[in-house]
Steps between C-alpha positions, in 0.01 A plus 500: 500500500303252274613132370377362244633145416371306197638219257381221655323184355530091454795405318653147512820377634803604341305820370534878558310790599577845539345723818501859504452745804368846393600721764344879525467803752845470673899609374609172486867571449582386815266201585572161513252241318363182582326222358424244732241178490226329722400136358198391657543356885843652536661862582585723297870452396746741317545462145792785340525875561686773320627856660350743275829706518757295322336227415649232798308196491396198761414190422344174735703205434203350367460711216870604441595461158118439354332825578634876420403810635555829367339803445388769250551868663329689219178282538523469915496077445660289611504137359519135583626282210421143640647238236541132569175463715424218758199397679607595801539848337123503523363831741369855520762717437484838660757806416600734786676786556699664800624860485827477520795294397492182732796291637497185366474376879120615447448488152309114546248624747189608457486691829736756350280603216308836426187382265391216346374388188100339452749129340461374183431097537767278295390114444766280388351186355725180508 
């Protein structure tokens, strides 16, 4: 299984950006999907994930109601729409995928995921 996450870039405070993880030589059907950041001196933290099957989605409370995840079956994708951006936003953002359809008990850590994504670096200037 490949990831490849792109869509990252400088955008101001209060701006949006839209990240996109290609996903390829797997049945994804019944995968869960992860994006998850690292800003610079700190771990790596979860971010949102969607169950391919149905669609469920996961949010950290620090995102919750600013970022959306969903995904596009046809195209294997699955995006990050990040609006309302914050310094603190600022990171490499990495997609990840597990192979099956995670509890939400595990859905946060990274521990529990299959492959990773190379990150796509977001800079959120204030």
């Amino acid at each position: 299984v490949q990831l490849q996450a792109s869509g990252g870039g400088l955008v101001q405070a209060g701006g949006s950006l839209r990240l996109s993880c290609a996903a390829s030589g797997g049945t994804f059907s019944s995968y869960t999907m992860g994006w998850f950041r690292q800003a610079p001196g700190k771990e790596r933290e979860f971010v949102a994930a969607i169950r391919w099957s149905g669609g469920s989605t996961v949010y950290s409370n620090s995102v919750k109601g600013r970022f959306t995840i969903s995904r596009d079956n046809a195209k294997n994708t699955v995006y990050l729409q990040m609006n309302g951006l914050r310094p603190e936003d600022t990171a490499v953002y990495y997609c990840a995928a597990a192979e099956y359809s995670m509890i939400v008990g595990r859905i946060g850590e990274p521990r529990w995921y299959d492959y990773w994504g190379q990150g796509t670096l977001v800079t959120v200037s204030s």
